[in-house]
Structure formats: structure tokens, C-alpha cells
C-alpha positions as a Markdown table, in Angstrom:
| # | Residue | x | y | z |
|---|---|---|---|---|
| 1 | Unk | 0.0 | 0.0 | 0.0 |
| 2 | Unk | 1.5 | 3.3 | -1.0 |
| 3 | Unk | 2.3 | 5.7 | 1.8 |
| 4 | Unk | 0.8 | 9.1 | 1.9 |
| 5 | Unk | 1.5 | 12.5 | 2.9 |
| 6 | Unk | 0.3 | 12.2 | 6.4 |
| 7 | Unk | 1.4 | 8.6 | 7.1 |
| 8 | Unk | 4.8 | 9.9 | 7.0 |
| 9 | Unk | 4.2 | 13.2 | 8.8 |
| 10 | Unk | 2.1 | 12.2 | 11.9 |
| 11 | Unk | 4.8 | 9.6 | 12.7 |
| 12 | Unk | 6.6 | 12.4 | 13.5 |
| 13 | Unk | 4.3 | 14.6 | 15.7 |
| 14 | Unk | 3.0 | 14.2 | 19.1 |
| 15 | Unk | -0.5 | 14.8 | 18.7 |
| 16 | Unk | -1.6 | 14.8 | 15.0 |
| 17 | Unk | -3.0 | 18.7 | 15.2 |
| 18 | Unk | -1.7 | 21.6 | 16.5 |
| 19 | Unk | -1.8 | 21.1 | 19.6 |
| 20 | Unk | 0.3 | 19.8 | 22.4 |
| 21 | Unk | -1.0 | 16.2 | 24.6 |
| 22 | Unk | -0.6 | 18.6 | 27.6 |
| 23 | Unk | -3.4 | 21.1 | 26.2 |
| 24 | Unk | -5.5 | 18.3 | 25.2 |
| 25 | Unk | -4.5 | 16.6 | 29.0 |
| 26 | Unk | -5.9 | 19.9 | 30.3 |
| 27 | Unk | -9.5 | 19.7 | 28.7 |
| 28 | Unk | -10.0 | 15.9 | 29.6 |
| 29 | Unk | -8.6 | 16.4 | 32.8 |
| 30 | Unk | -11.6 | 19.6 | 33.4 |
| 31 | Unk | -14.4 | 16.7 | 32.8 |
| 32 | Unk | -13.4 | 15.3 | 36.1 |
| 33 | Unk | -13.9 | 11.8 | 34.9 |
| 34 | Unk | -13.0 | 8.9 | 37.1 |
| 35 | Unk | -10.2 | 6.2 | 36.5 |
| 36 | Unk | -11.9 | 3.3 | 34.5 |
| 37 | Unk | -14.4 | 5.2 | 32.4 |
| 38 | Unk | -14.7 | 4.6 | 28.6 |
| 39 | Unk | -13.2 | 7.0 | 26.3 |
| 40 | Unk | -14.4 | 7.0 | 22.5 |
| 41 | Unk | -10.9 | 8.5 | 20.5 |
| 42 | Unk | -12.7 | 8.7 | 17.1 |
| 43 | Unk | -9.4 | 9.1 | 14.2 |
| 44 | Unk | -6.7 | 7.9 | 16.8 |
| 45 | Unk | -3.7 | 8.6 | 14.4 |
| 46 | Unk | -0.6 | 7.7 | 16.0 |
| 47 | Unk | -2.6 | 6.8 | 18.9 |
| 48 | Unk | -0.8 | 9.7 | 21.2 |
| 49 | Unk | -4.4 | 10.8 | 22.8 |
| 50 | Unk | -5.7 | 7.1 | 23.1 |
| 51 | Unk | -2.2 | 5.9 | 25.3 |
| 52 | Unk | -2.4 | 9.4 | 26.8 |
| 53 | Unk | -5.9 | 8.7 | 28.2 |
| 54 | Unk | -5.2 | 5.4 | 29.4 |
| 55 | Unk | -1.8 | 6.5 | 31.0 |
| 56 | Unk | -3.1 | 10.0 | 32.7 |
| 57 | Unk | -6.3 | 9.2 | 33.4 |
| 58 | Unk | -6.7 | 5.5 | 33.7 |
| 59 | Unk | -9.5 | 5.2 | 31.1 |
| 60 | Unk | -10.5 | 2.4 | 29.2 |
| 61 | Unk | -10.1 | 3.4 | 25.6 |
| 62 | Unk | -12.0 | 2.1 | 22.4 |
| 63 | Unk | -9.6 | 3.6 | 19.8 |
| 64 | Unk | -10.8 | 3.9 | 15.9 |
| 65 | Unk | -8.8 | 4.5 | 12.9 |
| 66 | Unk | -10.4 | 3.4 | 9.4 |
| 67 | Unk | -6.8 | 3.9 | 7.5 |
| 68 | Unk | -5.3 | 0.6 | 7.5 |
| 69 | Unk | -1.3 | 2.1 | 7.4 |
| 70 | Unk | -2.0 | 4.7 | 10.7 |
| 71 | Unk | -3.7 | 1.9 | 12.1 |
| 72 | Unk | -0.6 | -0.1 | 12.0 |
| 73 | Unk | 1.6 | 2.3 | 13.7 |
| 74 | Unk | -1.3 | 3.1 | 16.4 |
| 75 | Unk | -1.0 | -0.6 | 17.3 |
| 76 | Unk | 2.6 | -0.6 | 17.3 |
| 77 | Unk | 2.6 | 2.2 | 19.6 |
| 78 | Unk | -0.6 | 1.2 | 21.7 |
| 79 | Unk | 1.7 | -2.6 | 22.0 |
| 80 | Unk | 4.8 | -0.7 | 23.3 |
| 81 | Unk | 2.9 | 1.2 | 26.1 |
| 82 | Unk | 2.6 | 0.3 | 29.6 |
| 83 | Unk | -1.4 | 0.5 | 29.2 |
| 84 | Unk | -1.9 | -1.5 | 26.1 |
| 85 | Unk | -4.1 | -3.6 | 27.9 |
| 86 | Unk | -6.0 | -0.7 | 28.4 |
| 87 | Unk | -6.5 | 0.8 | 24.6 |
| 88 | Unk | -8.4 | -1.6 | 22.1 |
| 89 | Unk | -7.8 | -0.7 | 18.8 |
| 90 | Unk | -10.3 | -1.3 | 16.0 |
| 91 | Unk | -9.8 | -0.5 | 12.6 |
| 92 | Unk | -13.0 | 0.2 | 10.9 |
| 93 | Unk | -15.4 | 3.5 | 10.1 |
| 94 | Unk | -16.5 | 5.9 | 13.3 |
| 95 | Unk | -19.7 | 5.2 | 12.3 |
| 96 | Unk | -19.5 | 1.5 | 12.7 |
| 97 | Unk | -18.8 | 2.2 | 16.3 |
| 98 | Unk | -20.9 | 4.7 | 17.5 |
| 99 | Unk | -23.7 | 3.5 | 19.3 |
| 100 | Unk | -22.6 | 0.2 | 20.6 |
| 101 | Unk | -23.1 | -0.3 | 23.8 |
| 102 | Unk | -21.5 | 0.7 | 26.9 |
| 103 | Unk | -21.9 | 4.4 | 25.6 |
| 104 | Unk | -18.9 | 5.7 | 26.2 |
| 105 | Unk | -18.4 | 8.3 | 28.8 |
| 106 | Unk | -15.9 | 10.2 | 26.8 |
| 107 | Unk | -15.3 | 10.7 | 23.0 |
| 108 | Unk | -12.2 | 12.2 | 21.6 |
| 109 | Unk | -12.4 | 13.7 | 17.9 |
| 110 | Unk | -9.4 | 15.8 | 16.8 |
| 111 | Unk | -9.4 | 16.3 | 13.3 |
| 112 | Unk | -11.3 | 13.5 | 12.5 |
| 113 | Unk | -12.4 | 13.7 | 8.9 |
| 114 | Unk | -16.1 | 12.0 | 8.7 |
| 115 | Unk | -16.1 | 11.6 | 12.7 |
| 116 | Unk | -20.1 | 10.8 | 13.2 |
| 117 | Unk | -20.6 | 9.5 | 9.6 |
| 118 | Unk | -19.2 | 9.0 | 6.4 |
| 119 | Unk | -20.1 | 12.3 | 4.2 |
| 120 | Unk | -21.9 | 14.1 | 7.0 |
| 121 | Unk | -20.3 | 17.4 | 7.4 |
| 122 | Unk | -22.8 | 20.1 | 8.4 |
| 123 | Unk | -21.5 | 20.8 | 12.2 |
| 124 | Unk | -25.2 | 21.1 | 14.1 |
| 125 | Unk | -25.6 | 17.3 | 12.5 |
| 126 | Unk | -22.4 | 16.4 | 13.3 |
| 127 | Unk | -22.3 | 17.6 | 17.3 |
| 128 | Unk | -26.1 | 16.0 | 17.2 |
| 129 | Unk | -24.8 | 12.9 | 15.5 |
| 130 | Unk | -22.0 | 12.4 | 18.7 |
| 131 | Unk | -24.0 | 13.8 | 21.5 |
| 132 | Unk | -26.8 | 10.6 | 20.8 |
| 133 | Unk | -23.4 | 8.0 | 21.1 |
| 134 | Unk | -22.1 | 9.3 | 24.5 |
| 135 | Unk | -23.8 | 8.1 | 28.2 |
| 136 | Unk | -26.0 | 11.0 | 29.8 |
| 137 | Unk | -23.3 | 13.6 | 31.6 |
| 138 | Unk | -21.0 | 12.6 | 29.3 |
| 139 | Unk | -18.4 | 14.8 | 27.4 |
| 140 | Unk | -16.6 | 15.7 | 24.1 |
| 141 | Unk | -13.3 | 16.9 | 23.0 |
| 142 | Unk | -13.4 | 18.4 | 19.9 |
| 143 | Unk | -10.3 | 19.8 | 18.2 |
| 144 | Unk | -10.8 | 21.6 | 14.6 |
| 145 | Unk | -9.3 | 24.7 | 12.8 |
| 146 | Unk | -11.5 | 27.5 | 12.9 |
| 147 | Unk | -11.5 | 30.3 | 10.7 |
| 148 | Unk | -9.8 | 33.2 | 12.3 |
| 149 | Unk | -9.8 | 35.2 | 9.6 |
| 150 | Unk | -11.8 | 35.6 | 6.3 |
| 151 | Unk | -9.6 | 33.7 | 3.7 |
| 152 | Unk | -9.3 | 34.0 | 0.3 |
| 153 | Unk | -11.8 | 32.6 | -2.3 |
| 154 | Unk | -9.5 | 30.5 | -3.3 |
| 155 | Unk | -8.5 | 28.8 | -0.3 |
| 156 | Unk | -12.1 | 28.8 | 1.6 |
| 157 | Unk | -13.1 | 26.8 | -2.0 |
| 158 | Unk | -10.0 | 24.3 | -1.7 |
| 159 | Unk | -10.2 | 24.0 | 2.1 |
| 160 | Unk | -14.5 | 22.8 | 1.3 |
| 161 | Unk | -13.7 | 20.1 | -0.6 |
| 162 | Unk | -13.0 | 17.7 | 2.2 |
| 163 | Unk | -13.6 | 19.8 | 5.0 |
| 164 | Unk | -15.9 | 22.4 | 6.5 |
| 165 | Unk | -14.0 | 25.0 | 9.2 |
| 166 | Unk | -16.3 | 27.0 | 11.2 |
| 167 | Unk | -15.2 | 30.3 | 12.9 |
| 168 | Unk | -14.4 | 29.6 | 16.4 |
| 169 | Unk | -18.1 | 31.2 | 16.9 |
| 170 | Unk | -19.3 | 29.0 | 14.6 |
| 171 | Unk | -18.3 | 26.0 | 16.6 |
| 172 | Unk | -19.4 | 26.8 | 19.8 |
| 173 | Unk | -22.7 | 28.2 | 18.6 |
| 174 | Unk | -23.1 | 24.6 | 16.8 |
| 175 | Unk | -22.5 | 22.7 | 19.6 |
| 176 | Unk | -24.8 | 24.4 | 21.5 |
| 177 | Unk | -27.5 | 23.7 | 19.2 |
| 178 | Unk | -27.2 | 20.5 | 19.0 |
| 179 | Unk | -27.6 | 20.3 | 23.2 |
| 180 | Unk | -24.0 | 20.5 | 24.3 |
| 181 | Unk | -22.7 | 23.0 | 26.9 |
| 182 | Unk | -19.4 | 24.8 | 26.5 |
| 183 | Unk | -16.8 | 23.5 | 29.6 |
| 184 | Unk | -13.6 | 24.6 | 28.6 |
| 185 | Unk | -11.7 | 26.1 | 25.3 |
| 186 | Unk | -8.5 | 26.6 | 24.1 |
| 187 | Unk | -6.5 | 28.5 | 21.2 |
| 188 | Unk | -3.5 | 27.0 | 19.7 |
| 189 | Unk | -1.1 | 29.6 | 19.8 |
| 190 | Unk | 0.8 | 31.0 | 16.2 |
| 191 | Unk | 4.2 | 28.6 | 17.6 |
| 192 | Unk | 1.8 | 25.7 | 17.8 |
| 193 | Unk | 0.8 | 26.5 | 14.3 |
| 194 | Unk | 4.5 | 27.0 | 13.0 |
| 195 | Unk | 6.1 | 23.8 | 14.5 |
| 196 | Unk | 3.2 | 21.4 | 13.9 |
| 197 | Unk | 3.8 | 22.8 | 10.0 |
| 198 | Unk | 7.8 | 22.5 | 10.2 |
| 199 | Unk | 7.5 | 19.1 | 11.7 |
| 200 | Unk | 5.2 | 17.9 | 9.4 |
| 201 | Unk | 7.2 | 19.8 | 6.9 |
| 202 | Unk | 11.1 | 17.9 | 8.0 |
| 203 | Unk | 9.2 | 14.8 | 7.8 |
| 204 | Unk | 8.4 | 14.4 | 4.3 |
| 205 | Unk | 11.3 | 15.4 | 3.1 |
| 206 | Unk | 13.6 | 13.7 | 5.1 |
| 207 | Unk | 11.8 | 10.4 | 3.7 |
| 208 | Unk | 11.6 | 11.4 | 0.6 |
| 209 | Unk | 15.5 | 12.0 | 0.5 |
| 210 | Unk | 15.8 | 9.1 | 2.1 |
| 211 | Unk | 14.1 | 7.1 | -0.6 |
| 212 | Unk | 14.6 | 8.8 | -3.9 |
| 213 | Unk | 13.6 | 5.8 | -6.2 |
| 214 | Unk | 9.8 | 5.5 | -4.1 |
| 215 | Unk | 7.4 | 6.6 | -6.9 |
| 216 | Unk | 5.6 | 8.6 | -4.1 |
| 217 | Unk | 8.8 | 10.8 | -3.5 |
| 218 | Unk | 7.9 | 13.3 | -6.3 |
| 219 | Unk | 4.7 | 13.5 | -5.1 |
| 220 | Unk | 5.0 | 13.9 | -1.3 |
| 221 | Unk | 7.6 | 16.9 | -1.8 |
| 222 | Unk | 5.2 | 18.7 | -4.1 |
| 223 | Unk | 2.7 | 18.0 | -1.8 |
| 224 | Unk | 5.3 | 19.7 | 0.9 |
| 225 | Unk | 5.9 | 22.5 | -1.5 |
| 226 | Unk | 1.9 | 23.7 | -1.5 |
| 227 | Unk | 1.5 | 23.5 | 2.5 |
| 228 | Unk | 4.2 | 25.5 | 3.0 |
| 229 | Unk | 3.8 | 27.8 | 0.1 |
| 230 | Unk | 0.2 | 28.2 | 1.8 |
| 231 | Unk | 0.7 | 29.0 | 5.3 |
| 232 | Unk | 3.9 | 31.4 | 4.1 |
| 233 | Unk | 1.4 | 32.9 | 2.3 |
| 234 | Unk | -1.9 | 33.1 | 3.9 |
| 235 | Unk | -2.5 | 29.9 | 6.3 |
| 236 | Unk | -0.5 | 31.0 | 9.4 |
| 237 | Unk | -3.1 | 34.4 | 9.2 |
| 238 | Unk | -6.5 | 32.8 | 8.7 |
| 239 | Unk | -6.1 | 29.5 | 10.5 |
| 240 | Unk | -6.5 | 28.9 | 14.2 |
| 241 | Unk | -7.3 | 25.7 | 15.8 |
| 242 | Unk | -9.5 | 25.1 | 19.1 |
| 243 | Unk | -9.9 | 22.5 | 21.5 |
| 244 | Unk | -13.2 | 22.4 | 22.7 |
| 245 | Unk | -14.7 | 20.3 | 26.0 |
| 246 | Unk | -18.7 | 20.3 | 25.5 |
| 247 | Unk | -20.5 | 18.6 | 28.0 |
| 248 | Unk | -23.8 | 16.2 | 27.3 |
């Protein structure tokens, strides 16, 4: 299976967002949820936040990733931790999960593309869609770029192909429709921004140097190229990214 841009890059990041484990620490940790409840991490990546959970909080963790080459290196990492008995990893759509019981008491979604369902992308639907799959009094961490700035046609049209931003506003105001209540929120700051880029950034290239004759070397650096043409340009002025506790 060819490797992509982002099975290279979150290898190389903490948490795969711009954001630290300690911020996201801070929002799970103002839910005040006791040692052995379920957590829901919907998108686990490199499976930072589902070992983090078990480890710092002593959840029990259902974590979900549908890409079959991140879900190998989550269940390397979730192996190698102290907790892995404590993380179970299944590697299948959000949507396949959601609503099986126990409801979990927690559910983690940080840049989850598709998190409640596969096309649904309108945010009331999508805030509704997770707030029916988590116990009564439970919670959601939500981590997204807002907008924090209007950006160009251009961009706002590329960004909308597979995603839909919200102003930070536009977030919180979406939640709240769809019956959550605001706990606690956080702004990644513009050095949160830079070195989740740069990191990303190193990455790439340093694979793709390091395999010159892989037919996805060309590819990757172009694919390098545009990001960091597009934050130097505009991305580091209209993108911010928040990290949201809403409770149930």
C-alpha cells in the first residue's frame, strides 16, 4: 500500500494537530472523569491521545482508525505502552462504532475527517450525531481549525472540498444547538501552528530524501511545496485551531 503524505508526517508529531497532549491533557482532565471510564478516540492517528488517556487518566479506551497504514503504527505504539491492555484498537469507520453499547463516557475527535458518519459534514448534524453516542453527563473533545480570519476565495473553495471550518463562533454556537454546553476552550497559539507545519514539513522530506527511487517521493515533496507555500502565504493568518470540552 502506497504511503501518503500524512502517514509519514504524523509519525513524527505528538498529537496529529496543532496542539500539544498537555493542552488536550488539560481539557479531559476539566471533565473530572474517574479512573476506568470509557473513552471514545474517534481518528486515533498515531494513537498519542488514546495511550495518553489510558496512562493520565486511567480510562479504558475504544480507539478507531479506518486507514489501514495509521492503524498499524497506532497498534505498534498502543503494544509498546505500559497500558496496552487498556487501549483496544479497531480499525473500521466511526460510524461503525458509534452506538454500541457501553456508551462511552468520553469521546475524543481531533481532526477527524467523517467523525459521526461518512459524508456528514454540516457541524449542528455532526455535534447532534455524537452527542446521541455518549452516556448521559457525558463529554466531548473536539479539536478543529476555525477560521480566524476571512480567507481568500481561493482557499475557503480548496479547504471545502473535504472539510468544513467554522469560525471559532461557529463552533461553539453549533455545539450548543445540538444540546452540548461549553466546559472549557482553548486557542492554539501562532508557535503551535509554526512547529506542527515545520515538523510535518522535516518529515516528508527527510523520507523522501531518504528514498529517492519510491514513486511517491515526487509527489510527497510537491505535496510539501503547496502547504508551505500556503501557510507562508496566507495559512499562518486565517487558520487557528481550538480545542473544545462540550459537556452532554
Amino acid at each position: 500500500m502506497a504511503v501518503n503524505f500524512n502517514h509519514i508526517a504524523y509519525e513524527a508529531l505528538e498529537v496529529c494537530n496543532a496542539v500539544s497532549w498537555d493542552a488536550v491533557g488539560e481539557a479531559v482532565a476539566a471533565a473530572g472523569l474517574k479512573p476506568g471510564a470509557l473513552a471514545l478516540d474517534l481518528g486515533a492517528g498515531n494513537a498519542t491521545v488514546a495511550i495518553g488517556l489510558a496512562r493520565d487518566f486511567g480510562l479504558k479506551v475504544r480507539a478507531v482508525e479506518r486507514d489501514p497504514l495509521m492503524a498499524a503504527l497506532a497498534a505498534r505504539r498502543i503494544a509498546a505502552a505500559e497500558q496496552a491492555a487498556a487501549v483496544e484498537l479497531l480499525v473500521r469507520d466511526s460510524s461503525e462504532v458509534l452506538d454500541h453499547p457501553p456508551l462511552p463516557d468520553l469521546i475524543t475527535v481531533l481532526g477527524a475527517t467523517d467523525a459521526a458518519a461518512p459524508g456528514l459534514r454540516d457541524p449542528v448534524a455532526v455535534f447532534a450525531r455524537l452527542r446521541a453516542a455518549v452516556a448521559p453527563g457525558g463529554y466531548l473533545v473536539w479539536g478543529e481549525p476555525f477560521w480566524k480570519a476571512e480567507p481568500s476565495a481561493p482557499l475557503r473553495q480548496i479547504i471545502e472540498m473535504t472539510n468544513s471550518y467554522q469560525t471559532d463562533a461557529g463552533w461553539r454556537a453549533a455545539a450548543e444547538q445540538a444540546g452540548w454546553h461549553v466546559v472549557h476552550v482553548r486557542h492554539s497559539t501562532d508557535e503551535e501552528w509554526r512547529a506542527y507545519i515545520d515538523t510535518m514539513d522535516a518529515a516528508v522530506r527527510a523520507w523522501a530524501a531518504a528514498h529517492p527511487e519510491a514513486p511517491e517521493a515526487p509527489r510527497l515533496v510537491a505535496r510539501a511545496d503547496i502547504q508551505k507555500a500556503m501557510f507562508e502565504t496566507e495559512g499562518f493568518r486565517v487558520f487557528g485551531f481550538g480545542l473544545y470540552l462540550f459537556g452532554r
